[in-house]
mmCIF file of the N, C-alpha and C atoms, coordinates in Angstrom:
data_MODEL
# 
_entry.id   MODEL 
# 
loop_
_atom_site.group_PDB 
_atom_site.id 
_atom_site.type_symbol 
_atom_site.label_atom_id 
_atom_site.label_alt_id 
_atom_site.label_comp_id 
_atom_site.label_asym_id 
_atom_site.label_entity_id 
_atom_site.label_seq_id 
_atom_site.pdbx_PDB_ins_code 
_atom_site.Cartn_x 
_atom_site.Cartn_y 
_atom_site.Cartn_z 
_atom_site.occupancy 
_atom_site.B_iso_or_equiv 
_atom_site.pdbx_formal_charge 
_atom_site.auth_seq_id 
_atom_site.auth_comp_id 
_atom_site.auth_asym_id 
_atom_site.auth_atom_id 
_atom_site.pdbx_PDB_model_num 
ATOM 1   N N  . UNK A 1 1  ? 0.842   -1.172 0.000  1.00 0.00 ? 1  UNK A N  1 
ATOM 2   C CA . UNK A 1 1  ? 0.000   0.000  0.000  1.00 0.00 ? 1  UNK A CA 1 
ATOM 3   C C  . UNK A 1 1  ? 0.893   1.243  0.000  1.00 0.00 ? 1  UNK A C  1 
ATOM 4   N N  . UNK A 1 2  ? 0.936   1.853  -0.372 1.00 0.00 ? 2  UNK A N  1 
ATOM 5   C CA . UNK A 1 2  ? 1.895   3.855  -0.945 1.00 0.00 ? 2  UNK A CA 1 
ATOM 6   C C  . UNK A 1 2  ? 1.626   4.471  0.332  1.00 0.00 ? 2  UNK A C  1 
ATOM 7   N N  . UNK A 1 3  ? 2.785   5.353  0.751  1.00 0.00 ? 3  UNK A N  1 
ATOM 8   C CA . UNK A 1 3  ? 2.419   6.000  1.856  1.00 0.00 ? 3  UNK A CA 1 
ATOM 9   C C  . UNK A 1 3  ? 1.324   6.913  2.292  1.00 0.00 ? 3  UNK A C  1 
ATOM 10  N N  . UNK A 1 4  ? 0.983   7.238  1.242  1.00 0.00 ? 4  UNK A N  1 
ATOM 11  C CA . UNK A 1 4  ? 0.031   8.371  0.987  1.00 0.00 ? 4  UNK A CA 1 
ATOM 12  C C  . UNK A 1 4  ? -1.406  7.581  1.607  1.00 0.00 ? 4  UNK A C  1 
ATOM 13  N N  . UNK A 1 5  ? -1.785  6.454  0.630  1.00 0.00 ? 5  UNK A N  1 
ATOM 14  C CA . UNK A 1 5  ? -2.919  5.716  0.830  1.00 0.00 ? 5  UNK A CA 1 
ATOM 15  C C  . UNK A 1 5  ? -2.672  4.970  2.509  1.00 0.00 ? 5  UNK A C  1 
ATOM 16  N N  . UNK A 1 6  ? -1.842  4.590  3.043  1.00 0.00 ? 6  UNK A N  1 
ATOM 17  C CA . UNK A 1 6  ? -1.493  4.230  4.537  1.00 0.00 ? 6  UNK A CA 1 
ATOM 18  C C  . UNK A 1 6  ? -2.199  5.227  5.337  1.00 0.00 ? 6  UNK A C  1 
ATOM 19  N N  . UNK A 1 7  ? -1.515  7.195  5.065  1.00 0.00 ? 7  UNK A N  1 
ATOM 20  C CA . UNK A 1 7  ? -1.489  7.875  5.999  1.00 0.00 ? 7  UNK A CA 1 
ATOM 21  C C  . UNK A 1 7  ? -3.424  8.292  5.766  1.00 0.00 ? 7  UNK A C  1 
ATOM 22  N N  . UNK A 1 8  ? -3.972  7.669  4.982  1.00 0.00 ? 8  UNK A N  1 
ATOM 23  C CA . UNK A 1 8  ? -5.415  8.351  4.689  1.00 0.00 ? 8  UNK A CA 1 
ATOM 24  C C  . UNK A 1 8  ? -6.373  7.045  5.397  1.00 0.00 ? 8  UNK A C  1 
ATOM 25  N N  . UNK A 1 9  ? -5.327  5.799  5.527  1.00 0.00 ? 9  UNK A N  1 
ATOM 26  C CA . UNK A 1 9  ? -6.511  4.788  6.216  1.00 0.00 ? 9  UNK A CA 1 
ATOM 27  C C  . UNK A 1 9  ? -6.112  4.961  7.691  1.00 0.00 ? 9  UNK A C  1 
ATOM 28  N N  . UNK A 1 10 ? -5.216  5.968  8.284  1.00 0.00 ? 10 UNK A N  1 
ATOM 29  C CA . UNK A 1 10 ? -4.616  5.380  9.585  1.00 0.00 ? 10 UNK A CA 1 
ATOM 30  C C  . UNK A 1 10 ? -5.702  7.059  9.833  1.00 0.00 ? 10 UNK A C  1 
ATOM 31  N N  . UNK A 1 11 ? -5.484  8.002  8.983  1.00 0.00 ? 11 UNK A N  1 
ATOM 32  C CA . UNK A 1 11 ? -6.283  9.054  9.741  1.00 0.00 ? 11 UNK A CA 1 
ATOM 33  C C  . UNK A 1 11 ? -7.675  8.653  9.937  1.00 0.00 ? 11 UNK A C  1 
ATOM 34  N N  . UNK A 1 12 ? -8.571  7.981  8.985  1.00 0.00 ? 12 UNK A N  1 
ATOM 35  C CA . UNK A 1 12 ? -9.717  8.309  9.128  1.00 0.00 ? 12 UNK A CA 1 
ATOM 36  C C  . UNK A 1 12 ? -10.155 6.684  9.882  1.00 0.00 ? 12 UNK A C  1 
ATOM 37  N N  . UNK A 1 13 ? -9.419  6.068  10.391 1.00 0.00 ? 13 UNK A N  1 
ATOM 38  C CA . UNK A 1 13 ? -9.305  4.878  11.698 1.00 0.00 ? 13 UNK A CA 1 
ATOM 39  C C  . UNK A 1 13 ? -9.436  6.239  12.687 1.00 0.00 ? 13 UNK A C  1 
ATOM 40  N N  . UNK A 1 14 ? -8.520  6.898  13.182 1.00 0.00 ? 14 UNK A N  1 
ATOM 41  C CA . UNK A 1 14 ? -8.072  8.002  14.245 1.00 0.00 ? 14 UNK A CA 1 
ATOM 42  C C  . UNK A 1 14 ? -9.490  8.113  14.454 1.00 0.00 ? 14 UNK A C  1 
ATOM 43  N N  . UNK A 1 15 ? -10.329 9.109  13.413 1.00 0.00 ? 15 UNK A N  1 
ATOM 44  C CA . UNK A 1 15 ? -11.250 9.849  13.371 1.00 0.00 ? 15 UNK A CA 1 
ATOM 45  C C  . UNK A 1 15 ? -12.266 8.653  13.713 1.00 0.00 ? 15 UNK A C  1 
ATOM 46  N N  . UNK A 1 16 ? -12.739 7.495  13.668 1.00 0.00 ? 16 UNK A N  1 
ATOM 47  C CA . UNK A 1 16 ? -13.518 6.416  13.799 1.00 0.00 ? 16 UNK A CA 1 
ATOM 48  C C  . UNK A 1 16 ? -13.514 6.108  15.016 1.00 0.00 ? 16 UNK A C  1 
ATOM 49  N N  . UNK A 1 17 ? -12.238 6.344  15.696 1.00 0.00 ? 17 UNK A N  1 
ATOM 50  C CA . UNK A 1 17 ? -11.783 5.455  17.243 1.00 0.00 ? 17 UNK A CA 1 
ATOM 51  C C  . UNK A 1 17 ? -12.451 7.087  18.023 1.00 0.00 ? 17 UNK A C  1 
ATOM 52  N N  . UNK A 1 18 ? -12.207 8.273  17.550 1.00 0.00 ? 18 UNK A N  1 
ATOM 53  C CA . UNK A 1 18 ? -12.553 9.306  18.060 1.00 0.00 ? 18 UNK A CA 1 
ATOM 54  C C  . UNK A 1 18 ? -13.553 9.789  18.545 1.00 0.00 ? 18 UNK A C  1 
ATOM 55  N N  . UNK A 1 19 ? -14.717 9.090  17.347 1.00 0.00 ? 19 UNK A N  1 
ATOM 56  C CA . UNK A 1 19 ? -16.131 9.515  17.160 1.00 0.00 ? 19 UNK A CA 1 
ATOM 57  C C  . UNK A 1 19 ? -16.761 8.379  18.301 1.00 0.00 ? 19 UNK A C  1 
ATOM 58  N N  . UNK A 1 20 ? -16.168 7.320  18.766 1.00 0.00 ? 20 UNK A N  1 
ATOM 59  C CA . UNK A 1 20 ? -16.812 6.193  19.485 1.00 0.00 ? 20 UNK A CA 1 
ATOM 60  C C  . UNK A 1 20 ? -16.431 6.596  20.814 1.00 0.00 ? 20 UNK A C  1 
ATOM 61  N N  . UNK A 1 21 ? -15.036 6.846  20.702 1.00 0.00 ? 21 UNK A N  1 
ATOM 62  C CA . UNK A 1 21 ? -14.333 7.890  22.445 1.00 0.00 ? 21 UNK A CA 1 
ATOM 63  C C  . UNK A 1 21 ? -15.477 9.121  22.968 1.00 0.00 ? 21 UNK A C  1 
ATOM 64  N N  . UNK A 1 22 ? -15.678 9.738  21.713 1.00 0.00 ? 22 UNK A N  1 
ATOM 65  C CA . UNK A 1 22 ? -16.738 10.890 22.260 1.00 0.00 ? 22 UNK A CA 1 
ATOM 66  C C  . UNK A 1 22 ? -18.116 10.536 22.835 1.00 0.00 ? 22 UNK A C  1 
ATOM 67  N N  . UNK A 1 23 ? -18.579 9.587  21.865 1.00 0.00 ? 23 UNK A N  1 
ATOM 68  C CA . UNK A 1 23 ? -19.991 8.690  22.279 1.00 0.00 ? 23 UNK A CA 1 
ATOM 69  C C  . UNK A 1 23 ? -20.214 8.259  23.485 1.00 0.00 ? 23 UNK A C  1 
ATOM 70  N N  . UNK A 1 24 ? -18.619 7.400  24.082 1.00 0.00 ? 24 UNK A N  1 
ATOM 71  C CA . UNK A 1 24 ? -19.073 6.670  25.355 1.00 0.00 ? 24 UNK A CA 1 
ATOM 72  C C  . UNK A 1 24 ? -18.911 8.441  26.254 1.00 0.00 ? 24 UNK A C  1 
ATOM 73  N N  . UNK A 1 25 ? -18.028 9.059  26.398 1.00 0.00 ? 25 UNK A N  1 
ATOM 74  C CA . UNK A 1 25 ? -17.925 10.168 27.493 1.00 0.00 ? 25 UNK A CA 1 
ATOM 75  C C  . UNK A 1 25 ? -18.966 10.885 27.144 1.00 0.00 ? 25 UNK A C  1 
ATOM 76  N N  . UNK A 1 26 ? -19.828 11.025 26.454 1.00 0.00 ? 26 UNK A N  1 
ATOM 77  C CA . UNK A 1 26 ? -21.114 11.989 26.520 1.00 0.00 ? 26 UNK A CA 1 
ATOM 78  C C  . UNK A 1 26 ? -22.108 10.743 27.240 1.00 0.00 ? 26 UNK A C  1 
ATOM 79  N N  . UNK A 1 27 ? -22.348 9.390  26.661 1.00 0.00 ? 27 UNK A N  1 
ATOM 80  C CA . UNK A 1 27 ? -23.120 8.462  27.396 1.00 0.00 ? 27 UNK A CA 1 
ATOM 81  C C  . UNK A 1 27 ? -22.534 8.090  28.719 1.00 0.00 ? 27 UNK A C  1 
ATOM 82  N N  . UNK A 1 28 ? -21.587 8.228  29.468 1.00 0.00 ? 28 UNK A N  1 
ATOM 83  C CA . UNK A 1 28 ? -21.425 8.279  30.578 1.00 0.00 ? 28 UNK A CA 1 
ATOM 84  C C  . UNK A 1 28 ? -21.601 9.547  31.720 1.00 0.00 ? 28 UNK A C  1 
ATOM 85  N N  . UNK A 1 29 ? -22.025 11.057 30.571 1.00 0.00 ? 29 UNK A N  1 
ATOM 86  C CA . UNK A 1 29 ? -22.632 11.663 31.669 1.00 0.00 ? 29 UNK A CA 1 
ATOM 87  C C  . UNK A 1 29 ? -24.059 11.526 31.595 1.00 0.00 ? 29 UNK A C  1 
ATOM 88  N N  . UNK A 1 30 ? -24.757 11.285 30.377 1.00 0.00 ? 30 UNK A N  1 
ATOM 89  C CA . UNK A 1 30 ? -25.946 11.101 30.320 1.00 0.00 ? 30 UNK A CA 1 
ATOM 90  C C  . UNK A 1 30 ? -26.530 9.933  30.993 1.00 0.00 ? 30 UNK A C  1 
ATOM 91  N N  . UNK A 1 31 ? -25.767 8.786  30.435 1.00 0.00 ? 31 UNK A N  1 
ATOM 92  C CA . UNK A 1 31 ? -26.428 7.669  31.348 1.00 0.00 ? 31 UNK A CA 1 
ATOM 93  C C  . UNK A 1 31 ? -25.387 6.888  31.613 1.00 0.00 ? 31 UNK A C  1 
ATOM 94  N N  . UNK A 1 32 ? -24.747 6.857  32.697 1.00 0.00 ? 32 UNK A N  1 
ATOM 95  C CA . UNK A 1 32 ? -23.309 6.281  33.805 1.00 0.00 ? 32 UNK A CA 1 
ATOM 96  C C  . UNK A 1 32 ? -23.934 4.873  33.391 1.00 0.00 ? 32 UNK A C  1 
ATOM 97  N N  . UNK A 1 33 ? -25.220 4.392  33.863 1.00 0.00 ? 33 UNK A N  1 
ATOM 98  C CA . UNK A 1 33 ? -25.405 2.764  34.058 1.00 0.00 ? 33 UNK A CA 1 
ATOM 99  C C  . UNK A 1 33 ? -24.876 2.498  33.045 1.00 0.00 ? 33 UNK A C  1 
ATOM 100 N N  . UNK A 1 34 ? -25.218 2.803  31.983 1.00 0.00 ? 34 UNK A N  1 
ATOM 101 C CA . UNK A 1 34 ? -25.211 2.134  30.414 1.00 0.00 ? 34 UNK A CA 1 
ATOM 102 C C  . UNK A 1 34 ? -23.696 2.230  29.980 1.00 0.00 ? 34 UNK A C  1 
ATOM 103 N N  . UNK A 1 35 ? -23.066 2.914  30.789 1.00 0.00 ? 35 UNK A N  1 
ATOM 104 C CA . UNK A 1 35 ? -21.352 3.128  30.381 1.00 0.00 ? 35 UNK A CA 1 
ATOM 105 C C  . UNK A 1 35 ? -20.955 1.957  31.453 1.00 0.00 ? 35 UNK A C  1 
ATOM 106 N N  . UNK A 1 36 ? -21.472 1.871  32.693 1.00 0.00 ? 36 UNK A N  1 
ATOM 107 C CA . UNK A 1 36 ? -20.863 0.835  33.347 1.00 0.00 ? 36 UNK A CA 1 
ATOM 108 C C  . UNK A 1 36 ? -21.044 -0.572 32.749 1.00 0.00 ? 36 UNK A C  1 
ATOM 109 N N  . UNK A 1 37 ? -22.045 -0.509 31.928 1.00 0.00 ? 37 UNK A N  1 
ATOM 110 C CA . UNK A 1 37 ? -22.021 -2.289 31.287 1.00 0.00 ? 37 UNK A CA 1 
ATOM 111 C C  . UNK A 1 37 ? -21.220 -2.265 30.099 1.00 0.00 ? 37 UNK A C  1 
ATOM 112 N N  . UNK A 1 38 ? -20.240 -1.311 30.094 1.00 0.00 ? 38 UNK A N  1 
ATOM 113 C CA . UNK A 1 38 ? -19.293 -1.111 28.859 1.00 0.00 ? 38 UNK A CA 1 
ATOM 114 C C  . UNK A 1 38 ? -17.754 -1.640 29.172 1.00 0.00 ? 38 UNK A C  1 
ATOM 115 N N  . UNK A 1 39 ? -17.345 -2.816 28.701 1.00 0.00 ? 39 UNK A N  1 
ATOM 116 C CA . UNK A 1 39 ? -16.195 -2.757 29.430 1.00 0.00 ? 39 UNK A CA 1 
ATOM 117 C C  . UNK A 1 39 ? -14.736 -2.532 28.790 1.00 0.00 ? 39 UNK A C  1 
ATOM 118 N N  . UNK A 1 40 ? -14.305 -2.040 29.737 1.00 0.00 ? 40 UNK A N  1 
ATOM 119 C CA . UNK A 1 40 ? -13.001 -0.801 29.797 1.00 0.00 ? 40 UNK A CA 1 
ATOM 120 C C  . UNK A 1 40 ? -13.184 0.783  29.243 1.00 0.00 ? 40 UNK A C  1 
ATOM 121 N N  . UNK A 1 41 ? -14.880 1.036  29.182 1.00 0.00 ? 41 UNK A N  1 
ATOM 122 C CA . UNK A 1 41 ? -15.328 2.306  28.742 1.00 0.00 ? 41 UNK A CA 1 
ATOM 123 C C  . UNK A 1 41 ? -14.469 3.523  28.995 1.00 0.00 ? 41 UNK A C  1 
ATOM 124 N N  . UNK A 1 42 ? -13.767 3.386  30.472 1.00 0.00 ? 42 UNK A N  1 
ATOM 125 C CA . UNK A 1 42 ? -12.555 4.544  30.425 1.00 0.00 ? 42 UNK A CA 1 
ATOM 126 C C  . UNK A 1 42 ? -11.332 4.010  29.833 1.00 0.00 ? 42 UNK A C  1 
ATOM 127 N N  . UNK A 1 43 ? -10.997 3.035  29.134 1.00 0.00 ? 43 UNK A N  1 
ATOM 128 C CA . UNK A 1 43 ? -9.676  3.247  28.453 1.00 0.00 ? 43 UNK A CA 1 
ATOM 129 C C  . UNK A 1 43 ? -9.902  3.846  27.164 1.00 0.00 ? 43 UNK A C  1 
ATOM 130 N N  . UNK A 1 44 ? -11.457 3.588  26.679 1.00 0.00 ? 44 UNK A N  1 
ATOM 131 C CA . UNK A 1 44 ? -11.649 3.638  25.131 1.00 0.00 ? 44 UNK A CA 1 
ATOM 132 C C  . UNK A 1 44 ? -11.668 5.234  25.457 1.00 0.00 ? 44 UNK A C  1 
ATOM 133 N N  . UNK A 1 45 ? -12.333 6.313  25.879 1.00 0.00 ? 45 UNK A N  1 
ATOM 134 C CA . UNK A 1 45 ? -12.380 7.364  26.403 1.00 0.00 ? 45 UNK A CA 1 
ATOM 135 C C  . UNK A 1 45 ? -11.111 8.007  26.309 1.00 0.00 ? 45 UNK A C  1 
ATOM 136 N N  . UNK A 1 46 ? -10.070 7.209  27.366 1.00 0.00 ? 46 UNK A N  1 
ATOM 137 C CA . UNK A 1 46 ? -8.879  7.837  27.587 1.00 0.00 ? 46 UNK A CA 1 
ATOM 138 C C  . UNK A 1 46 ? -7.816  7.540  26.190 1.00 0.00 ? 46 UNK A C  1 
ATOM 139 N N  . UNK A 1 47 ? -8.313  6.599  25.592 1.00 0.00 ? 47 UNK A N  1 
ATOM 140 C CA . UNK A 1 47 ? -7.682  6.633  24.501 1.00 0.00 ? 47 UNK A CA 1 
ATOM 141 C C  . UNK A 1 47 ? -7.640  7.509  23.273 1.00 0.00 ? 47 UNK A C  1 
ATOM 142 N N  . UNK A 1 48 ? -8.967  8.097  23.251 1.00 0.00 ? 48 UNK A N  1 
ATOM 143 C CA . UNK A 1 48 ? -9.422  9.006  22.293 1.00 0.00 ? 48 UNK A CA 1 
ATOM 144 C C  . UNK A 1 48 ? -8.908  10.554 22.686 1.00 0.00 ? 48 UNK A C  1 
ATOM 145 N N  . UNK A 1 49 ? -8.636  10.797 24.313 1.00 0.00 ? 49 UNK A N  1 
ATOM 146 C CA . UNK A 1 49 ? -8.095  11.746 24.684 1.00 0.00 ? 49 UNK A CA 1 
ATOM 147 C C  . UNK A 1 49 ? -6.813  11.760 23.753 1.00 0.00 ? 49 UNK A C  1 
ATOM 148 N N  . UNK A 1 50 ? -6.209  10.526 24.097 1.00 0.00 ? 50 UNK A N  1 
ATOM 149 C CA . UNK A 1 50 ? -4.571  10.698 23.698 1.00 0.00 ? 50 UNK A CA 1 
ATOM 150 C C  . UNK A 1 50 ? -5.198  10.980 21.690 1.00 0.00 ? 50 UNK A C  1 
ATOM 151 N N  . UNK A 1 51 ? -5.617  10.615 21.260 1.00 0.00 ? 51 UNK A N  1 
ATOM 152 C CA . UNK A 1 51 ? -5.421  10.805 20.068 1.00 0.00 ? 51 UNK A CA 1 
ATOM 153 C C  . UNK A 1 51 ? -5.927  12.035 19.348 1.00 0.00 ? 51 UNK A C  1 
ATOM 154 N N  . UNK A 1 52 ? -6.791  12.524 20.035 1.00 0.00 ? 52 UNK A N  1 
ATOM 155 C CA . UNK A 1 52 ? -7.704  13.439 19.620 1.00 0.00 ? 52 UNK A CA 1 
ATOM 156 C C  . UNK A 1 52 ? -6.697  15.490 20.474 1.00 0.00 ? 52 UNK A C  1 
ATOM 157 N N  . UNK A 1 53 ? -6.187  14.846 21.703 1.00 0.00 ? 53 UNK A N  1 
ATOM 158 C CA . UNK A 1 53 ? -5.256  16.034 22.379 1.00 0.00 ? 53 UNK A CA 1 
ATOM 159 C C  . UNK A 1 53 ? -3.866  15.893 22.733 1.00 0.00 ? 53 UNK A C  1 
ATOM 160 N N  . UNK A 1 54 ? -3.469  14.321 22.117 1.00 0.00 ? 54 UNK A N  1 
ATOM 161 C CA . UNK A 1 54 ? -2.094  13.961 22.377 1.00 0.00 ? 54 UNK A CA 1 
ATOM 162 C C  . UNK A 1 54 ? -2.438  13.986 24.005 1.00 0.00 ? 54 UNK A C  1 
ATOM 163 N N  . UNK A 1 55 ? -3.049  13.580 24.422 1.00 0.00 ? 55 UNK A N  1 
ATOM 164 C CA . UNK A 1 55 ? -2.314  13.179 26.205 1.00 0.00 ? 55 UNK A CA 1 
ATOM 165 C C  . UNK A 1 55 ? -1.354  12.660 26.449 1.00 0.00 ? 55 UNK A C  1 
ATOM 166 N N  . UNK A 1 56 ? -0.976  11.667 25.427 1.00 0.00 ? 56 UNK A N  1 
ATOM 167 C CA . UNK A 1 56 ? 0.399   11.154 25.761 1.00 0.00 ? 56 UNK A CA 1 
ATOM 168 C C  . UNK A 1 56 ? 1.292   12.036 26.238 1.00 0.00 ? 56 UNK A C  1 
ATOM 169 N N  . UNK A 1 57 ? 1.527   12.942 26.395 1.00 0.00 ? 57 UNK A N  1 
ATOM 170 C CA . UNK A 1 57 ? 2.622   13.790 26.560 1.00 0.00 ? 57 UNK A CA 1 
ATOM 171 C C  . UNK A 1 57 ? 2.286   14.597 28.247 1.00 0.00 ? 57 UNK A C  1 
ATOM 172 N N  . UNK A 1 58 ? 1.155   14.494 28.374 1.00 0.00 ? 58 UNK A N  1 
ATOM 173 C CA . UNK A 1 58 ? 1.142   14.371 29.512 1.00 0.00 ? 58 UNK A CA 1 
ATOM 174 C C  . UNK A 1 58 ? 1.543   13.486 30.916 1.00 0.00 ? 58 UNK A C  1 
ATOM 175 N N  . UNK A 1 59 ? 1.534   13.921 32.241 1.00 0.00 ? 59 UNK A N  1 
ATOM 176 C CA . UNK A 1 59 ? 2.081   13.150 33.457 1.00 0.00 ? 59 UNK A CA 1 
ATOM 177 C C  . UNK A 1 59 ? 1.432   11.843 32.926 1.00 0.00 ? 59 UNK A C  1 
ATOM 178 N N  . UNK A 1 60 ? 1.598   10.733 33.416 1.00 0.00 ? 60 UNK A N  1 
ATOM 179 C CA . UNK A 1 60 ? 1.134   9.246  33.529 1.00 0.00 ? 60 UNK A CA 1 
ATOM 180 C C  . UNK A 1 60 ? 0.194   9.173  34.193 1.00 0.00 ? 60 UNK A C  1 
ATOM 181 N N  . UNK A 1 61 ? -1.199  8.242  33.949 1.00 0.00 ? 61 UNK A N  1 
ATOM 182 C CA . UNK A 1 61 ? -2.159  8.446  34.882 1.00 0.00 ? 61 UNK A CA 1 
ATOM 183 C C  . UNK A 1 61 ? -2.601  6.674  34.316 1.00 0.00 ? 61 UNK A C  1 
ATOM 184 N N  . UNK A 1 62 ? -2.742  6.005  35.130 1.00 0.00 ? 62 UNK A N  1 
ATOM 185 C CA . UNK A 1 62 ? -3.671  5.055  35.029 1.00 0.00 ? 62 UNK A CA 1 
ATOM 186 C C  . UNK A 1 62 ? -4.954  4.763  34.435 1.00 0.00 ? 62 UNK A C  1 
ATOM 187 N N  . UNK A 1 63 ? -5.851  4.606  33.392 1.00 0.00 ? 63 UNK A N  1 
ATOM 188 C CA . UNK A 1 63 ? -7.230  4.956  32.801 1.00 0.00 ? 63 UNK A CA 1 
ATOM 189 C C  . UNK A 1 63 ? -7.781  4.561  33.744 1.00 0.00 ? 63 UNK A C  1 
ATOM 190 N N  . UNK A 1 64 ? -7.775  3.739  34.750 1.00 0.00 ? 64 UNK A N  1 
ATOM 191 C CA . UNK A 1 64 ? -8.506  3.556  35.766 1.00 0.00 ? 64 UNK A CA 1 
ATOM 192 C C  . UNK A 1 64 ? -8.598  4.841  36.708 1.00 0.00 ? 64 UNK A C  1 
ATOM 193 N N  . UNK A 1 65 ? -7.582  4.813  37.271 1.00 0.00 ? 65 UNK A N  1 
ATOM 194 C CA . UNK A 1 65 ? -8.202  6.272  38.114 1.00 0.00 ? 65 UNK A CA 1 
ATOM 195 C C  . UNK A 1 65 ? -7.723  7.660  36.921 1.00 0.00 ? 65 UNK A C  1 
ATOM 196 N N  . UNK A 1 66 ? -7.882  7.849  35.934 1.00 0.00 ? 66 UNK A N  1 
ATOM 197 C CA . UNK A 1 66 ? -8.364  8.836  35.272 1.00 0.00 ? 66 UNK A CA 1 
ATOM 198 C C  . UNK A 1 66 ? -9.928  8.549  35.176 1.00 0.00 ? 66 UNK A C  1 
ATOM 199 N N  . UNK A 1 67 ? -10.432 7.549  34.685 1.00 0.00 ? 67 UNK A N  1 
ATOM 200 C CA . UNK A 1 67 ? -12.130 7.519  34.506 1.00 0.00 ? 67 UNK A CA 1 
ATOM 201 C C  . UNK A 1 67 ? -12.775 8.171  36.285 1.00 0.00 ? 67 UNK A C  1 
ATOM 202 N N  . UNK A 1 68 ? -11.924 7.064  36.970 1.00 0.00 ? 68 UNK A N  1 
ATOM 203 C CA . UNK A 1 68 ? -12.632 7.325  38.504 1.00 0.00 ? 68 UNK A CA 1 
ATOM 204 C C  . UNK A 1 68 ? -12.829 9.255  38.190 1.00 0.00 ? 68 UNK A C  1 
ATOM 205 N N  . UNK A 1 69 ? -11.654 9.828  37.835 1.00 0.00 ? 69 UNK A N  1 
ATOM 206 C CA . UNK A 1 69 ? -11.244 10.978 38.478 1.00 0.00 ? 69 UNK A CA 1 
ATOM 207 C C  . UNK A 1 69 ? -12.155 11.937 37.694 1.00 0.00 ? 69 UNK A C  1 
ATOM 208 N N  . UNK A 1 70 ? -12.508 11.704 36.113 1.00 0.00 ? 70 UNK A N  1 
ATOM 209 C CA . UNK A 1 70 ? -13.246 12.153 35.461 1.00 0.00 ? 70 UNK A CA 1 
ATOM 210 C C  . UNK A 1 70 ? -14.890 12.092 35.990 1.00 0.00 ? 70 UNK A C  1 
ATOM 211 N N  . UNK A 1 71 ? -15.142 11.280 35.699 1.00 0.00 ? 71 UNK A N  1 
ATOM 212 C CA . UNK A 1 71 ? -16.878 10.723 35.899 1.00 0.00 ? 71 UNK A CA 1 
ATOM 213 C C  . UNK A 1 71 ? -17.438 10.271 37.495 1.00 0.00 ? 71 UNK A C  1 
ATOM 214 N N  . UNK A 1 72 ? -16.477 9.246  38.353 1.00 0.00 ? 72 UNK A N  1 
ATOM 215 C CA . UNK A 1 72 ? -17.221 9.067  39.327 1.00 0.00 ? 72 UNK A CA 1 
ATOM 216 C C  . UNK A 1 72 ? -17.551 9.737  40.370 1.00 0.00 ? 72 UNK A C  1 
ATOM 217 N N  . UNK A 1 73 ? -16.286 10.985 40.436 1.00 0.00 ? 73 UNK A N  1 
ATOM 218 C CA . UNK A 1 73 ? -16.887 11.740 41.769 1.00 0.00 ? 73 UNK A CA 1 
ATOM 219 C C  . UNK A 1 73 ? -18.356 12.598 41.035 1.00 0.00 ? 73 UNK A C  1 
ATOM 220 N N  . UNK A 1 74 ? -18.161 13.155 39.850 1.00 0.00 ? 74 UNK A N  1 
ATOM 221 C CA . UNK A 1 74 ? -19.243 13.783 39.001 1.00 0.00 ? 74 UNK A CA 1 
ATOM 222 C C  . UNK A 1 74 ? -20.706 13.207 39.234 1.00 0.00 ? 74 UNK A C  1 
ATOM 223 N N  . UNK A 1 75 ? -20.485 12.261 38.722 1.00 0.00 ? 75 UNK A N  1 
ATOM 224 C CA . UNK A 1 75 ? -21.833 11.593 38.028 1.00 0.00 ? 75 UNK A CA 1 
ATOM 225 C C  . UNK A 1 75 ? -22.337 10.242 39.064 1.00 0.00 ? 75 UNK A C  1 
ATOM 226 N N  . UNK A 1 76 ? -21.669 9.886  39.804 1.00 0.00 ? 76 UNK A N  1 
ATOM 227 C CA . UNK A 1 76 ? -22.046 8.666  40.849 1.00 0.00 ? 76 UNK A CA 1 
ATOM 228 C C  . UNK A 1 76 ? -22.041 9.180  42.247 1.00 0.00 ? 76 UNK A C  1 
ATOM 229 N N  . UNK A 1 77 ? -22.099 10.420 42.360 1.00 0.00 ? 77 UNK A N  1 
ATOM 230 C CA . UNK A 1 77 ? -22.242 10.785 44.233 1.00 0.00 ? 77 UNK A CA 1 
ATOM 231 C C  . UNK A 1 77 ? -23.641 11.686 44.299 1.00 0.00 ? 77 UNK A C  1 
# 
């Protein structure tokens, strides 16, 4: 496959993994239950962070207690 045609299936993957990252973090403030029967709903989330704002480059955080830190004090107290 030509580099060109590579860099056009790997962007619009990005943009696919992005649009599903956004879905679950809007359905987890709207409806938490329905994100909790999702499983690893905060990595897919935190993954879309990194791709969508580069988090990678940020401190290290666990997706586990990033989700906790995001959504559960929010939306579960």
């Amino acid at each position: 496959m030509p580099l060109q045609q590579t860099r056009a299936f790997r962007s619009a993957v990005e943009r696919e993994l992005i649009k599903i990252g956004e879905a679950i973090g809007v359905l987890g403030r709207v409806a938490p239950a329905v994100v909790d029967g999702i499983s690893h709903a905060y990595m897919i989330v935190g993954f879309r962070n990194v791709l969508a704002h580069d988090d990678a480059a940020a401190p290290p955080m666990s997706p586990r207690r990033w989700y906790h830190r995001q959504y559960s004090r929010r939306y579960h107290t």
